[in-house]
Each structure stands twice: as C-alpha cells, then as structure tokens.
TORPA-4810 file (N, C-alpha, C, O; in nm, 3 decimals):
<nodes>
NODE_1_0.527_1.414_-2.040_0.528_1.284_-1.975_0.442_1.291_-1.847_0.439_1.391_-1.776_X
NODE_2_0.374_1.179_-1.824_0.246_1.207_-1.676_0.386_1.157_-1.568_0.457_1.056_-1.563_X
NODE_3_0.381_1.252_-1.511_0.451_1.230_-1.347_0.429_1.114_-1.299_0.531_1.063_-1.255_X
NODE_4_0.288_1.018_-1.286_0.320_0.900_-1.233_0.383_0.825_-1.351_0.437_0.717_-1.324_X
NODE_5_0.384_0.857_-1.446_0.487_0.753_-1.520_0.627_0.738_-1.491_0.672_0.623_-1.490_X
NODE_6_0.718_0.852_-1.462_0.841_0.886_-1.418_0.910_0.795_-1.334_0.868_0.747_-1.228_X
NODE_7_1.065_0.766_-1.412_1.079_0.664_-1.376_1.095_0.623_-1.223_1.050_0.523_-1.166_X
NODE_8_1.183_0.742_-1.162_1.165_0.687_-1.015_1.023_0.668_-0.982_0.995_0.587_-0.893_X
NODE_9_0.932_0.730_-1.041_0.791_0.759_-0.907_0.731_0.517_-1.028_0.669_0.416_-0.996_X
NODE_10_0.768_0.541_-1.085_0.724_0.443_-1.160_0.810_0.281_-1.069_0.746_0.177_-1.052_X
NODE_11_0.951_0.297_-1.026_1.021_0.213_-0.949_0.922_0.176_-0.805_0.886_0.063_-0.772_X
NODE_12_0.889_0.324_-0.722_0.798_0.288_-0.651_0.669_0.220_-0.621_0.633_0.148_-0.528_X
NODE_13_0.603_0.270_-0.742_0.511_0.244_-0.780_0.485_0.075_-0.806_0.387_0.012_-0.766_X
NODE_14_0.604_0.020_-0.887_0.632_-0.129_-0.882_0.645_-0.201_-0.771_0.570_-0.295_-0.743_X
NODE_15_0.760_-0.156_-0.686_0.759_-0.204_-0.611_0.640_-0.194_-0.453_0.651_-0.258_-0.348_X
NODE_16_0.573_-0.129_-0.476_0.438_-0.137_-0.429_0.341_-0.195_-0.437_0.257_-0.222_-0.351_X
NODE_17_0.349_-0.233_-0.605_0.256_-0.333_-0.658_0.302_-0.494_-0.534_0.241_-0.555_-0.447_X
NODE_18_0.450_-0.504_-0.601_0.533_-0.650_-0.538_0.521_-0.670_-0.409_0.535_-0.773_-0.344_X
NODE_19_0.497_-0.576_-0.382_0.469_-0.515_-0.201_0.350_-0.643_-0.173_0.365_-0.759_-0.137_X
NODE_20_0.211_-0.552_-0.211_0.088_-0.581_-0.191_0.070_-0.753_-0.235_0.017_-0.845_-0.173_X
NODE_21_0.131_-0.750_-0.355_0.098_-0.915_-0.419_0.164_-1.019_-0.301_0.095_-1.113_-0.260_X
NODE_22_0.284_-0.998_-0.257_0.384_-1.044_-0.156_0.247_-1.052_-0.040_0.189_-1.152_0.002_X
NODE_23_0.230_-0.951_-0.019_0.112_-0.960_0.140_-0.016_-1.053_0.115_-0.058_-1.116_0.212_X
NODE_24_-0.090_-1.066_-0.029_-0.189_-1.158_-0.051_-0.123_-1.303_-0.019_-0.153_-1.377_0.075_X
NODE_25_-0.002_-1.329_-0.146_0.045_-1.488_-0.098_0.069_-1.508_0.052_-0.003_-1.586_0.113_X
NODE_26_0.150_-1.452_0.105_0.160_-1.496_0.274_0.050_-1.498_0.336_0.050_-1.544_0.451_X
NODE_27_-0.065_-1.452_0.279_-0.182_-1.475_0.351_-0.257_-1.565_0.334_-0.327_-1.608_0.425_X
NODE_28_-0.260_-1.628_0.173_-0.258_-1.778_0.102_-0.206_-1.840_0.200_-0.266_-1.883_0.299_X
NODE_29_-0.087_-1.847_0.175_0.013_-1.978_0.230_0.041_-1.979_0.398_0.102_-2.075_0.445_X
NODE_30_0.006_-1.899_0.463_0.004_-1.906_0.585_-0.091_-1.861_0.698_-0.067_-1.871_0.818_X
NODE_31_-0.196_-1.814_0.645_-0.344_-1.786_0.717_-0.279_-1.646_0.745_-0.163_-1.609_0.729_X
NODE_32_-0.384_-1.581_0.789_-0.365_-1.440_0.848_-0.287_-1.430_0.968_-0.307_-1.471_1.083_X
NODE_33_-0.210_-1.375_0.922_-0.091_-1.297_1.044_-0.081_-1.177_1.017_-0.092_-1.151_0.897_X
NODE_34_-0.059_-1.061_1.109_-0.062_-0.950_1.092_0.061_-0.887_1.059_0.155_-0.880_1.139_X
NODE_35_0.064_-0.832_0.924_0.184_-0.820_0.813_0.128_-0.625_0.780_0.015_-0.582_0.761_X
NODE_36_0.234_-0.566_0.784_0.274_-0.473_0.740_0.395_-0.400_0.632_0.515_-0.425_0.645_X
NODE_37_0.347_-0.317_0.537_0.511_-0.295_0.426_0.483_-0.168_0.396_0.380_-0.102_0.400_X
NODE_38_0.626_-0.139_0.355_0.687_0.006_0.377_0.750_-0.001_0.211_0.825_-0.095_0.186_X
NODE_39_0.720_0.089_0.113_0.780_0.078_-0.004_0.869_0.175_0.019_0.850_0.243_0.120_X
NODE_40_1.010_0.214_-0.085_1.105_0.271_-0.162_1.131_0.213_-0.280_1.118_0.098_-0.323_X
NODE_41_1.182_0.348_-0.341_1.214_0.285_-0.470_1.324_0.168_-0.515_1.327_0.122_-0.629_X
NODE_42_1.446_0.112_-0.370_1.506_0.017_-0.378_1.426_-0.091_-0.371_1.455_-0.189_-0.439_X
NODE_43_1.314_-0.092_-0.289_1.257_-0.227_-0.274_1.145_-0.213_-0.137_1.127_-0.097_-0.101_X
NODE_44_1.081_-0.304_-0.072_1.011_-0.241_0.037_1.060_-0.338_0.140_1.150_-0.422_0.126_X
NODE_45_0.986_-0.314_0.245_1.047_-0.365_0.399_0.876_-0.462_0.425_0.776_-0.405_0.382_X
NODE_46_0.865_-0.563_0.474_0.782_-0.634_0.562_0.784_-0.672_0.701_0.865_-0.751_0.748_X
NODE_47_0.702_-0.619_0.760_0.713_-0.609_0.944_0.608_-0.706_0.936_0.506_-0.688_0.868_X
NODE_48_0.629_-0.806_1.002_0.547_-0.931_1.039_0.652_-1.041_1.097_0.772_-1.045_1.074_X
NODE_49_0.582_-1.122_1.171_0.608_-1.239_1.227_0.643_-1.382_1.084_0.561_-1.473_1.077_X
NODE_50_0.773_-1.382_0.982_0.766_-1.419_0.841_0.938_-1.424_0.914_0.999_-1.334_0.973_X
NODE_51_0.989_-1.596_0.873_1.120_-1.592_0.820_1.150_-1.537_0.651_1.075_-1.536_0.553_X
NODE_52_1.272_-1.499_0.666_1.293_-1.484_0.501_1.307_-1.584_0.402_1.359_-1.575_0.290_X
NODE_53_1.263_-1.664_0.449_1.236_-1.815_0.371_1.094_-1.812_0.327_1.094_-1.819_0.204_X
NODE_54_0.996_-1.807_0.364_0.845_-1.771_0.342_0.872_-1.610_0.292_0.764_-1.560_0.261_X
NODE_55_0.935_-1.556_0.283_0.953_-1.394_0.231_0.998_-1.463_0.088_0.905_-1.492_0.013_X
NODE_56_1.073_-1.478_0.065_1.107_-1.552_-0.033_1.083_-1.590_-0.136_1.096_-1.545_-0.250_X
NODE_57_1.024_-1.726_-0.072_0.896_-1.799_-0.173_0.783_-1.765_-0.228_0.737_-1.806_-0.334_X
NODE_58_0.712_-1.644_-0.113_0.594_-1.555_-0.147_0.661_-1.452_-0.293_0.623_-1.441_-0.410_X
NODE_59_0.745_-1.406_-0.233_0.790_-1.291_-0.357_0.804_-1.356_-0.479_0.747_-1.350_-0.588_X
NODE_60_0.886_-1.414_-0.436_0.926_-1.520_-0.559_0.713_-1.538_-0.634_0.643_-1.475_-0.713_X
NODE_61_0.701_-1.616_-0.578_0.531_-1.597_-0.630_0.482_-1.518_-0.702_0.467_-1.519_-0.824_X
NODE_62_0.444_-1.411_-0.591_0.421_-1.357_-0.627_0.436_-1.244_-0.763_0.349_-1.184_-0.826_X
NODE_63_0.567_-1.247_-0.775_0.632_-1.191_-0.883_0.588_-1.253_-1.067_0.559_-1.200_-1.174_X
NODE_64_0.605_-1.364_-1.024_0.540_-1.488_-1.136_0.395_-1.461_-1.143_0.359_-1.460_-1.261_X
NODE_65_0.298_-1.438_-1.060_0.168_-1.440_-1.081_0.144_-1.292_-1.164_0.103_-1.283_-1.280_X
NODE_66_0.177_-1.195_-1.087_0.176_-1.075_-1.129_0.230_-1.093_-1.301_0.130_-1.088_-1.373_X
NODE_67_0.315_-1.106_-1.356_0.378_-1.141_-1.446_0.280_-1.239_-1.540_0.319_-1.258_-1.655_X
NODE_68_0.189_-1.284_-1.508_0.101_-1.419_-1.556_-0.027_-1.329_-1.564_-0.137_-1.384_-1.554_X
NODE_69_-0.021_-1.228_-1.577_-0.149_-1.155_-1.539_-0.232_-1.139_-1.429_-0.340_-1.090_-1.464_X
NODE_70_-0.224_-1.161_-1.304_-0.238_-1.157_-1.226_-0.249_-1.011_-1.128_-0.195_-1.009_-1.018_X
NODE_71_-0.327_-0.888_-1.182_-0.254_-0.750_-1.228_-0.333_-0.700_-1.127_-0.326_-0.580_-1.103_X
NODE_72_-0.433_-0.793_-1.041_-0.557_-0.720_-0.882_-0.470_-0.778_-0.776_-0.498_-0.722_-0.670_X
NODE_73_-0.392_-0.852_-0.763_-0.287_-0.882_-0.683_-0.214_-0.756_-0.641_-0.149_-0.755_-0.536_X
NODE_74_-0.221_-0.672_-0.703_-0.119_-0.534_-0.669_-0.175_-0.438_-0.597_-0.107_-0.342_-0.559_X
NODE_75_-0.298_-0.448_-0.570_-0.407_-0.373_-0.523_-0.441_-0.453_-0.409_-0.477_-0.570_-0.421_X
NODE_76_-0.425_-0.360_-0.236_-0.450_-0.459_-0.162_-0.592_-0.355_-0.090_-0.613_-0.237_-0.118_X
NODE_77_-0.670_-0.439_0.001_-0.774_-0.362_0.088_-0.752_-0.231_0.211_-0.814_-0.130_0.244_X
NODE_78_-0.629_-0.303_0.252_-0.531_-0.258_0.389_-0.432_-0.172_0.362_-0.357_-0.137_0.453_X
NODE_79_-0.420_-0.128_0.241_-0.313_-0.005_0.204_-0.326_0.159_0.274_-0.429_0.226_0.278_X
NODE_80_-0.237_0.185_0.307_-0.239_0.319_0.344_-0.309_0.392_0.252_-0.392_0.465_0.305_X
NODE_81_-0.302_0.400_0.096_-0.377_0.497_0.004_-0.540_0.518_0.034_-0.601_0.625_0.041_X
NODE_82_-0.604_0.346_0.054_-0.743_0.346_0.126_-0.799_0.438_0.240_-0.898_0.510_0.252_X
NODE_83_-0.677_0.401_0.329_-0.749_0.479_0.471_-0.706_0.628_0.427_-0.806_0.701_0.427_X
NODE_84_-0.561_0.714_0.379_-0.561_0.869_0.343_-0.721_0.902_0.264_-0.810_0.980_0.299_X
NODE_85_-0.714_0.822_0.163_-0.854_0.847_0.061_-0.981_0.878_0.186_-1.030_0.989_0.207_X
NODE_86_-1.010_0.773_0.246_-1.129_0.745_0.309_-1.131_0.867_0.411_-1.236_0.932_0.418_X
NODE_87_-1.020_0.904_0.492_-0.985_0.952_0.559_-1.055_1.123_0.535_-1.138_1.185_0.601_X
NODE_88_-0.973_1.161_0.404_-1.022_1.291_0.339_-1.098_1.327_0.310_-1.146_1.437_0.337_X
NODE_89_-1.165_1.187_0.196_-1.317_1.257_0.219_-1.434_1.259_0.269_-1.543_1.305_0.235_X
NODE_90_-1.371_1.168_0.408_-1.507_1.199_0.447_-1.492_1.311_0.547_-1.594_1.356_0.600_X
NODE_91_-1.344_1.371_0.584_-1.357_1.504_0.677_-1.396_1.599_0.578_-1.433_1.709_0.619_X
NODE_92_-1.394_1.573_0.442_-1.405_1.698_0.386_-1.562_1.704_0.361_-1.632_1.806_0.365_X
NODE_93_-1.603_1.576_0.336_-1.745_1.602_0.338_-1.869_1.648_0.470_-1.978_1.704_0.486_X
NODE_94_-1.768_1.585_0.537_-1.759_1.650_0.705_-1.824_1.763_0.710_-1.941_1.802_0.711_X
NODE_95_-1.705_1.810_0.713_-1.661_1.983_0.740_-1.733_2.074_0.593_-1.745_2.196_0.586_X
NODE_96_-1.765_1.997_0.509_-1.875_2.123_0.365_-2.043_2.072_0.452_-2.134_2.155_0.450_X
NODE_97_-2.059_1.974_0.501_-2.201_1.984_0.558_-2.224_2.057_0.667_-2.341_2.075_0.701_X
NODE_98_-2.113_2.116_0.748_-2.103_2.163_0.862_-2.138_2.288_0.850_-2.226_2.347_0.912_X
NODE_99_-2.033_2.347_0.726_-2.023_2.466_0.700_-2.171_2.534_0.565_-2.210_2.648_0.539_X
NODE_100_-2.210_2.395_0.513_-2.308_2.436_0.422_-2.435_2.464_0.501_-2.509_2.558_0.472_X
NODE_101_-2.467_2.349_0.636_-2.552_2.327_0.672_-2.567_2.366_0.814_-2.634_2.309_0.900_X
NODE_102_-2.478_2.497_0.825_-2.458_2.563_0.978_-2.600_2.710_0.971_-2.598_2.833_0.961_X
NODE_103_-2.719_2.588_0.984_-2.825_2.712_1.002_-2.902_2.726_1.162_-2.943_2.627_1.223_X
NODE_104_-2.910_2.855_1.209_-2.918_2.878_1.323_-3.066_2.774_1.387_-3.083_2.727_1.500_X
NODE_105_-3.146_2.766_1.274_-3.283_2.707_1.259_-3.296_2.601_1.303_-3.395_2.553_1.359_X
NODE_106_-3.149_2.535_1.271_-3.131_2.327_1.266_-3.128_2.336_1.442_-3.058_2.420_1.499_X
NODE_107_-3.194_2.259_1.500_-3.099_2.197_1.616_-2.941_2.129_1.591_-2.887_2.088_1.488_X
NODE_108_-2.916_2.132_1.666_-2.731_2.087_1.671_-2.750_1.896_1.672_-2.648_1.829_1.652_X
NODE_109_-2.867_1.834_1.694_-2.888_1.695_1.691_-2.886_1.694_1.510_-2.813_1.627_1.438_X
NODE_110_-2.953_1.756_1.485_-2.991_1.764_1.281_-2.844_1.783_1.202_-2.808_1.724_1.100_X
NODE_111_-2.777_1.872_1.271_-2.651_1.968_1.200_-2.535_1.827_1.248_-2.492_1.783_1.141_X
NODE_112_-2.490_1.766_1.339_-2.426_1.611_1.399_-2.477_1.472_1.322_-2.413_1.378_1.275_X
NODE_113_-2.640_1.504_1.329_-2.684_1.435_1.224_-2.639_1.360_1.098_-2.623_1.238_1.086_X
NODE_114_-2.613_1.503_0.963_-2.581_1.528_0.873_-2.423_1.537_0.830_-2.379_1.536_0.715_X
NODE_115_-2.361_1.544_0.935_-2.205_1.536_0.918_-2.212_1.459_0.947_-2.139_1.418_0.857_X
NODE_116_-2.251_1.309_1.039_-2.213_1.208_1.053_-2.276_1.078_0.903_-2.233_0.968_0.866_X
NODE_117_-2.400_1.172_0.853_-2.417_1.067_0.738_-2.319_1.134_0.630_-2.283_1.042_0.556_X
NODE_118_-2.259_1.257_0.591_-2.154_1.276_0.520_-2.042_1.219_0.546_-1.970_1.191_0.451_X
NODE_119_-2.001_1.189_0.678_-1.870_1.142_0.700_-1.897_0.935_0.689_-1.799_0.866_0.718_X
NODE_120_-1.987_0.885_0.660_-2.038_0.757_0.638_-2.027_0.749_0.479_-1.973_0.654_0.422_X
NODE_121_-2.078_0.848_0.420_-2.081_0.845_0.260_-1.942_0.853_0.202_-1.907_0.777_0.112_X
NODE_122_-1.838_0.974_0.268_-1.716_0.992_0.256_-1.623_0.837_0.241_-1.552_0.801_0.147_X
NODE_123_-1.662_0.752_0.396_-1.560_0.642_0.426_-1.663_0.519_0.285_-1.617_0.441_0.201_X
NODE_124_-1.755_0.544_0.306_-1.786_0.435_0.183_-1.752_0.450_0.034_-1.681_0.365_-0.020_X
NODE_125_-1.795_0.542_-0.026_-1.701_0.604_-0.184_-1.531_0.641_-0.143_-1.455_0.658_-0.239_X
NODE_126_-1.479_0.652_-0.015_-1.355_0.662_0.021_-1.260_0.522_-0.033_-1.162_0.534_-0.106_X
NODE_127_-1.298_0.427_0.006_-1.301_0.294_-0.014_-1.279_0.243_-0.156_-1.182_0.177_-0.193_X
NODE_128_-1.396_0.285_-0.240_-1.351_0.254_-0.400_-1.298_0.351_-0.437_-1.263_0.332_-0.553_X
NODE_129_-1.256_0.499_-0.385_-1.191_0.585_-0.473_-1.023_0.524_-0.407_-0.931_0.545_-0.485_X
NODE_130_-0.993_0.469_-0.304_-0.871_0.434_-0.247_-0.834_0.317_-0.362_-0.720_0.311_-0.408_X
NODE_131_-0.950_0.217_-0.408_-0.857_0.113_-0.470_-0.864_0.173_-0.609_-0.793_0.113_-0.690_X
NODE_132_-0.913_0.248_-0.645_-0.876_0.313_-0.762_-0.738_0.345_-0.791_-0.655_0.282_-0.856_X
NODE_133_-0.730_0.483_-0.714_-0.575_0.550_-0.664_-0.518_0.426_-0.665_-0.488_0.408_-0.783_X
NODE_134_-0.481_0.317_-0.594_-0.402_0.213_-0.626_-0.360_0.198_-0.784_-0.261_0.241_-0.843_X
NODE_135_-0.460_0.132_-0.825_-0.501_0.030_-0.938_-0.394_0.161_-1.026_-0.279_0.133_-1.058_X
NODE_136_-0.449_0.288_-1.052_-0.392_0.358_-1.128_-0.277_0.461_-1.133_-0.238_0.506_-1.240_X
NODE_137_-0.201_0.511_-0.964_-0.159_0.566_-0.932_-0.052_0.523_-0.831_0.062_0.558_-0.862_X
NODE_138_-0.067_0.450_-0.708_0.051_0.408_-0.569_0.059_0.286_-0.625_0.161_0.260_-0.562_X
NODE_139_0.038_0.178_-0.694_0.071_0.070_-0.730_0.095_0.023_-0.881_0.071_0.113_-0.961_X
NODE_140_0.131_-0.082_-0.931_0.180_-0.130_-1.039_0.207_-0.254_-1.059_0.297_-0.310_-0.996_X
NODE_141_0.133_-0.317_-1.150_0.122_-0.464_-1.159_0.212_-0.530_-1.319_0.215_-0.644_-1.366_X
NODE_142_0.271_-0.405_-1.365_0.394_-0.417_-1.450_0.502_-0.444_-1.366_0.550_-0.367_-1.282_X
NODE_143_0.547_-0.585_-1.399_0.654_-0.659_-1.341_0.796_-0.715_-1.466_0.885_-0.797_-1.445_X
NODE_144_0.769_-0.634_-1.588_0.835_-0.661_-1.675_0.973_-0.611_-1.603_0.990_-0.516_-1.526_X
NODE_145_1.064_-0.707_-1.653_1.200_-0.700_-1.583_1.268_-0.643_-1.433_1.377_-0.606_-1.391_X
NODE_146_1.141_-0.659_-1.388_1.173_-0.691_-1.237_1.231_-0.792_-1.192_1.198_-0.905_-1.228_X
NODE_147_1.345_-0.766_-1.089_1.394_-0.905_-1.001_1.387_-0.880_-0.900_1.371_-0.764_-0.863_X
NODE_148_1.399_-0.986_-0.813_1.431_-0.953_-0.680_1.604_-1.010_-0.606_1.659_-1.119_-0.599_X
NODE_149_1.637_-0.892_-0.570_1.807_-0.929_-0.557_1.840_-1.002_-0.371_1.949_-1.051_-0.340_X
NODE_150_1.767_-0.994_-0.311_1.801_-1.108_-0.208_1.672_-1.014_-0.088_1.653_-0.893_-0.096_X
NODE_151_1.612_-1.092_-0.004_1.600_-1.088_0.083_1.625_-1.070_0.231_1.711_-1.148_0.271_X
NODE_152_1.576_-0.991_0.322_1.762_-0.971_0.458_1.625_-0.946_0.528_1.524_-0.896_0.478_X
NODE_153_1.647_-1.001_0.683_1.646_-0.945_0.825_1.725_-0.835_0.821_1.837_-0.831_0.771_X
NODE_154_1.674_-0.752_0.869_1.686_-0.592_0.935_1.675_-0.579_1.057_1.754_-0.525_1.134_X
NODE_155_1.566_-0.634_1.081_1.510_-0.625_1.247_1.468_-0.718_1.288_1.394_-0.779_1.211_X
NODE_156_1.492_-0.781_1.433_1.455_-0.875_1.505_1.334_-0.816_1.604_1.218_-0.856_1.619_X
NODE_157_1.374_-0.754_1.638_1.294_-0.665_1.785_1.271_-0.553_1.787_1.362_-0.489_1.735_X
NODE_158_1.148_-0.461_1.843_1.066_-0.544_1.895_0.982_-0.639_1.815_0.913_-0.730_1.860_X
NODE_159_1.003_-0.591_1.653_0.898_-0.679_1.547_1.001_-0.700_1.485_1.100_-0.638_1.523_X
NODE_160_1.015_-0.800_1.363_1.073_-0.844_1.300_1.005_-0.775_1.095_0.896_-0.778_1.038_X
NODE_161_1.142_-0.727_1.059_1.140_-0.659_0.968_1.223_-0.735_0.854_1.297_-0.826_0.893_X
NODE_162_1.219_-0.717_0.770_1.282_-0.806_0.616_1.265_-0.677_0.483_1.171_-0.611_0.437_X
NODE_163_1.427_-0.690_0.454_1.332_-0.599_0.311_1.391_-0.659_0.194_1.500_-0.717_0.188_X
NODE_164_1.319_-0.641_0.116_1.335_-0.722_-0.016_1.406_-0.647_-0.117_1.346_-0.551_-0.166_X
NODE_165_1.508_-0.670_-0.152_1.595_-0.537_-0.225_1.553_-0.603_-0.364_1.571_-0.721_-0.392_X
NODE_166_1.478_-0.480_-0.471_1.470_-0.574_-0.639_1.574_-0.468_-0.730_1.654_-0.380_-0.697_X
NODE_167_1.550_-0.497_-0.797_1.588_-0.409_-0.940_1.503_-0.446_-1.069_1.429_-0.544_-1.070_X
NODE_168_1.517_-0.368_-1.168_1.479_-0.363_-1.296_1.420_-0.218_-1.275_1.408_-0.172_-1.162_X
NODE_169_1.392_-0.164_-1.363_1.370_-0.066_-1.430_1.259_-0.034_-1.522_1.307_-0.040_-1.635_X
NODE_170_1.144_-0.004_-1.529_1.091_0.022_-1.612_1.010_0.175_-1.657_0.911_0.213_-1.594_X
NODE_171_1.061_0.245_-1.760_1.087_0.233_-1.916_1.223_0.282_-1.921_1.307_0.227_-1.992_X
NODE_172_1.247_0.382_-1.847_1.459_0.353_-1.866_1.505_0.334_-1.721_1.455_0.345_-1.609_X
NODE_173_1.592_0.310_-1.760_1.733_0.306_-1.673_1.781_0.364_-1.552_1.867_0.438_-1.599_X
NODE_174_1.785_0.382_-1.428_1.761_0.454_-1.370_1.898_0.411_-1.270_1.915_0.291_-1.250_X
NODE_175_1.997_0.515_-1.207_2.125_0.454_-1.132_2.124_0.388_-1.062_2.017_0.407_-1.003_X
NODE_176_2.188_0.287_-1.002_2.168_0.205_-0.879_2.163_0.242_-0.762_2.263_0.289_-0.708_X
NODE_177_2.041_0.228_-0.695_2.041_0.308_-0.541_2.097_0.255_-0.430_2.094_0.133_-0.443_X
NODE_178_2.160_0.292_-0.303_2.233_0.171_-0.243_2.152_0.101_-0.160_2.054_0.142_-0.098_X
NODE_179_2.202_-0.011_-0.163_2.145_-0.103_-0.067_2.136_-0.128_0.066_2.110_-0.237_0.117_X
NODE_180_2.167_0.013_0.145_2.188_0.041_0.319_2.047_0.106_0.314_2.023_0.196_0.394_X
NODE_181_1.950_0.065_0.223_1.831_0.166_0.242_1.747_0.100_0.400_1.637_0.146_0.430_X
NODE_182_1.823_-0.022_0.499_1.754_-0.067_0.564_1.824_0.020_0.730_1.760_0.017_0.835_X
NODE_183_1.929_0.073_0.720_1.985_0.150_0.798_1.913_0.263_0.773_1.920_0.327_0.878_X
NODE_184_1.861_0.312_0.712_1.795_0.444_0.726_1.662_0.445_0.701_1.603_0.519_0.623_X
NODE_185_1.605_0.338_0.786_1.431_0.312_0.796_1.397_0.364_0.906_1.430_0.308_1.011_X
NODE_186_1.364_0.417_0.906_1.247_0.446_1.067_1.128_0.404_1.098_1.044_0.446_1.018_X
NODE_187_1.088_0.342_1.177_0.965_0.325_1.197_0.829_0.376_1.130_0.801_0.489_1.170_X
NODE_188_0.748_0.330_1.051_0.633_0.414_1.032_0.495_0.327_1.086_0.511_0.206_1.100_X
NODE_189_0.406_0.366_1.107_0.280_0.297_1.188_0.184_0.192_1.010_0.139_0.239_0.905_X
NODE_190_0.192_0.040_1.063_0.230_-0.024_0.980_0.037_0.013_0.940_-0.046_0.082_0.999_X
NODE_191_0.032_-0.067_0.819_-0.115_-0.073_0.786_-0.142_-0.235_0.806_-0.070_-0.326_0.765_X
NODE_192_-0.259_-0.242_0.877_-0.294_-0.410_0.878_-0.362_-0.452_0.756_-0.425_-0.373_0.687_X
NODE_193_-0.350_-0.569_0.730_-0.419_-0.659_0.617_-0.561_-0.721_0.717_-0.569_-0.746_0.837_X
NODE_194_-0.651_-0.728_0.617_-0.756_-0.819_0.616_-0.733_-0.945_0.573_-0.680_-0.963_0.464_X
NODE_195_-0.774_-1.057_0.662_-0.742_-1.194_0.606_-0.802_-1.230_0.495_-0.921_-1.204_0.481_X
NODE_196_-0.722_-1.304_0.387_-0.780_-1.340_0.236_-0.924_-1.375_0.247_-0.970_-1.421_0.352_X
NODE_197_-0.998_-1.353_0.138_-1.144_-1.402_0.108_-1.144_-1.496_0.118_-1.247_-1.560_0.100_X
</nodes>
C-alpha cells in the first residue's frame, strides 16, 4: 500500500484539500483578507479575521464544488508545501554551486554570482514542484463522504481562530478522534494567501 494512501495520512491529506478550497471561497466571497490554516486529521483550524458564519458557508461550498469536480481548488499558491519545496531547493542548489563551483580562480563576485542564479532557478522550479507535492501528496480533492460536523471559535485574541471539525473516512474506517483537538493547538506561523486571480 503507498503510505500517502494510508488512511490516517489520507484523513489529512483531505482535510487539507477542504482546508485550501475553504481559503479560495472566502477569498471569492469576501476579497482578500489575510487567512491562515493549520490541518489535522480531525479537521483544520482557520486564523483570520472570518465569523463562523462565513466559515460555514465557505466550507459548506466549498465542499460541494470540490465534490462537483472542482479538484484545483485543493491546491492553493500560499501553502506551506510551496515555500518548504522552494525553500530546499534552492539552498540545495545553493550550496552544490558553492561547493561545485568553489574554484580558487573565480573571484568571489562570479562564485555569489552563481549561487544567487541557482538559488533563483531553485525558488522558480521550487514553485511548480510545491504545487505538484500538493496536487499529489499534502492535499486531496477526494471529498467522497466527507462532512463537516460543526464549526467553533477557539480563539478570539490576539487573532481569531475557528476549526472546522469533519468526518468521513476514506477507504476504511478509521476510530473517532476527539474533538478537544482545539485545546491542544499551539500556535504555528500561519502561511498567507495571495488574493484570488
């Protein structure tokens, strides 16, 4: 069985998709505001300036579109997978021009040079190899028997947090996880969205 198929890593994976689709509609329906989300396999969290009434309705949406085929909705620009991707290779392409191209001969302007057009090439193929990794790996635009079981404020202050608790399962069955998953969130440094096309 491929590991990202598995069902927990596969729960996440969904709800990552619902994540991202959730962050396009609120950006539809309410212009760009700066929105951040945090997946688990219960469901994910949204840090933005959003009653759970517009949390809601978006999911709710969103869930239906996704479901309608709607399957690039799950794939967002602003995902953490983008910037790790982008991130890596371009230090790694970095650091192999550094080390390939550490000749006593070069001036140090030539050798800065060359790691800075590797680390440009890195963040640009970083970019489509990030929405790849999405498309096929951190996200999921299989919404078959997904629900969403209620919406909640978590946090008021200093930002305002909401997490969306779902269920369903897909391909088996998997125990019910509890639903205090919002008591044991910690802070993580959110990823910003780009405003819709």
């Amino acid at each position: 069985m491929n590991q990202f198929n598995l069902p927990l890593v596969m729960k996440v994976r969904r709800n990552h998709g619902l994540e991202h689709a959730t962050i396009h509609v609120l950006g539809e329906r309410t212009g760009f505001r700066s929105v951040a989300g945090y997946t688990i396999p219960a469901g994910f969290f949204l840090i933005g300036n959003f009653t759970a009434g517009e949390i809601t309705l978006a999911v709710e949406d969103a869930l239906r579109r996704l479901r309608d085929g709607e399957r690039h909705l799950a794939v967002h620009s602003g995902c953490g997978t983008n910037y790790v991707t982008s991130g890596f290779l371009a230090g790694t392409l970095a650091l192999a021009s550094a080390w390939f191209g550490a000749d006593r001969r070069r001036s140090r302007v030539d050798q800065i040079s060359n790691a800075a057009l590797a680390d440009t090439i890195g963040i640009i193929f970083g970019q489509a190899l990030g929405k790849w990794l999405q498309a096929n790996v951190t996200t999921s635009g299989d919404m078959s028997g997904m629900k969403v079981k209620r919406v909640t404020r978590v946090m008021d202050a200093p930002v305002r947090v909401h997490f969306v608790d779902t269920a369903g399962d897909s391909p088996a069955r998997l125990p019910q996880l509890p639903s205090a998953a919002a008591s044991a969130w910690h802070p993580h440094p959110p990823h910003p969205t780009s405003p819709p096309a």
